[in-house]
C-alpha positions as CSV (number, residue, x, y, z in Angstrom):
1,X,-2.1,-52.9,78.5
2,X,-1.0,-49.2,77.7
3,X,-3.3,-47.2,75.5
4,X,-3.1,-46.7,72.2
5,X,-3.3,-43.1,70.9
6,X,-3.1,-43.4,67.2
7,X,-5.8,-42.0,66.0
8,X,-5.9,-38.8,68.6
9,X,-2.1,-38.4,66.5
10,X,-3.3,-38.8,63.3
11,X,-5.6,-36.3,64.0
12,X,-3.3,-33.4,65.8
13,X,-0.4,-34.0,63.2
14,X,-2.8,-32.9,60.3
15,X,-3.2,-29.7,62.1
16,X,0.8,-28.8,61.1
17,X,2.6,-28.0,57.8
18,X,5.8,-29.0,57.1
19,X,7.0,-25.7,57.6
20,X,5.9,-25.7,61.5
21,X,8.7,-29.0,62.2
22,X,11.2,-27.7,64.8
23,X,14.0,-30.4,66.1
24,X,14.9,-30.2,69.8
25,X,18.0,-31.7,68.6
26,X,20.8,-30.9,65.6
27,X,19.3,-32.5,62.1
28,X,22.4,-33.4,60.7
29,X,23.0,-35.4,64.0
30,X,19.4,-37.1,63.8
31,X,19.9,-37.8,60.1
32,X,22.9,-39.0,60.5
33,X,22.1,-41.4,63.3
34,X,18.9,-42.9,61.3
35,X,20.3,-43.2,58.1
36,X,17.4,-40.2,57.1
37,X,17.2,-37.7,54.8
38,X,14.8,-34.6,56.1
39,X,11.9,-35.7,53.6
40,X,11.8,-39.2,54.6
41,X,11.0,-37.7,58.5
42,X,8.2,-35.8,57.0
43,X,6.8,-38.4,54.9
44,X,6.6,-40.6,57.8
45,X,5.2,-38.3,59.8
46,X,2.5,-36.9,57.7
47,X,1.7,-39.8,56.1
48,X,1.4,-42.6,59.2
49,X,1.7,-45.0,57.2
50,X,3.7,-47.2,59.2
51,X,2.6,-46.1,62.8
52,X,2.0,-49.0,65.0
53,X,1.7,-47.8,68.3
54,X,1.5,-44.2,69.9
55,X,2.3,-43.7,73.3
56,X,1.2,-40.6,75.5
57,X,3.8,-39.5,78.3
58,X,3.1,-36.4,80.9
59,X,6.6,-35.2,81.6
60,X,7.8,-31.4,83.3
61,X,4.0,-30.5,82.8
62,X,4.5,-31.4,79.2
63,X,2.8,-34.1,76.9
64,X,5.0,-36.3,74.7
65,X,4.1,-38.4,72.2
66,X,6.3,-41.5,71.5
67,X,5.4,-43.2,68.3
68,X,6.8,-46.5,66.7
69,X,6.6,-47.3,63.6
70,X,7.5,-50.5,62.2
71,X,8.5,-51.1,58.6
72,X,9.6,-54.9,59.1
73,X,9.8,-57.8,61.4
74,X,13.8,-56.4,61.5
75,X,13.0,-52.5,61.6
76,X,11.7,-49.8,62.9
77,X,12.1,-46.4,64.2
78,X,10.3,-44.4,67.4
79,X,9.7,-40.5,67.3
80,X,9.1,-38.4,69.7
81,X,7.2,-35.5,69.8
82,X,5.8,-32.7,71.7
83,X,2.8,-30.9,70.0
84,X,2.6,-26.9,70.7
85,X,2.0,-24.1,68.3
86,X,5.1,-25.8,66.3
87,X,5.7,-30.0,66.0
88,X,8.8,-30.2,68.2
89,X,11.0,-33.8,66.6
90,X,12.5,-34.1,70.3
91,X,14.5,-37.0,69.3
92,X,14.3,-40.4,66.6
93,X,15.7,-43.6,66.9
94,X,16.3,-46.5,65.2
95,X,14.6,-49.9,66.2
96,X,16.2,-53.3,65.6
97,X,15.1,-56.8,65.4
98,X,15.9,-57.6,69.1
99,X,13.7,-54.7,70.4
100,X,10.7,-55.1,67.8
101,X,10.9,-58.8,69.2
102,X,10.9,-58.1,72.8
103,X,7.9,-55.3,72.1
104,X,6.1,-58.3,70.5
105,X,6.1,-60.6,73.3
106,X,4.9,-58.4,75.4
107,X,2.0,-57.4,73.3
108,X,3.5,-54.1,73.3
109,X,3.6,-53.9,69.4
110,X,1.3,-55.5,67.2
């Protein structure tokens, strides 16, 4: 089963302000995409509210950390994130019913 790293993520997100968010990618094209508005990213971030799972990844001698959170049996919506002297939103997407399913059966998702 893959480690869970919610708690380190809870911890390491405190550290940041909203000022320090920097997307990898164009907002309006992430906002867009998930139906967001900038404030609903930050409130879900800050708040974890709805985290579920965090997952660590090690990639080009970087760490990533891809978080899902689940709002219903039907939705969802993974971030990730790379953690330096700014919170870098690398990318969002949204999560449907099929995937949240699929992520349940394998015990992947609470």
């Amino acid at each position: 089963m893959i480690k869970d790293y919610s708690d380190e993520i809870r911890k390491l997100i405190k550290k940041y302000k909203k000022e320090d968010i920097k997307y990898a990618k164009p907002l309006d094209y992430l906002l867009h995409r998930n139906n967001l508005t900038k404030e609903q990213i930050e409130k879900d971030l800050f708040s974890c509210d709805n985290l579920n799972k965090v997952i660590k990844q090690e990639r080009n001698e970087e760490i990533r950390y891809l978080l899902y959170f689940v709002y219903t049996k039907k939705r969802g919506r993974a971030y990730v994130l790379h953690l330096n002297e700014r919170l870098v939103i690398i990318t969002i997407y949204p999560l449907g019913k099929k995937t949240l399913s699929k992520y349940v059966r394998r015990r992947f998702i609470k």
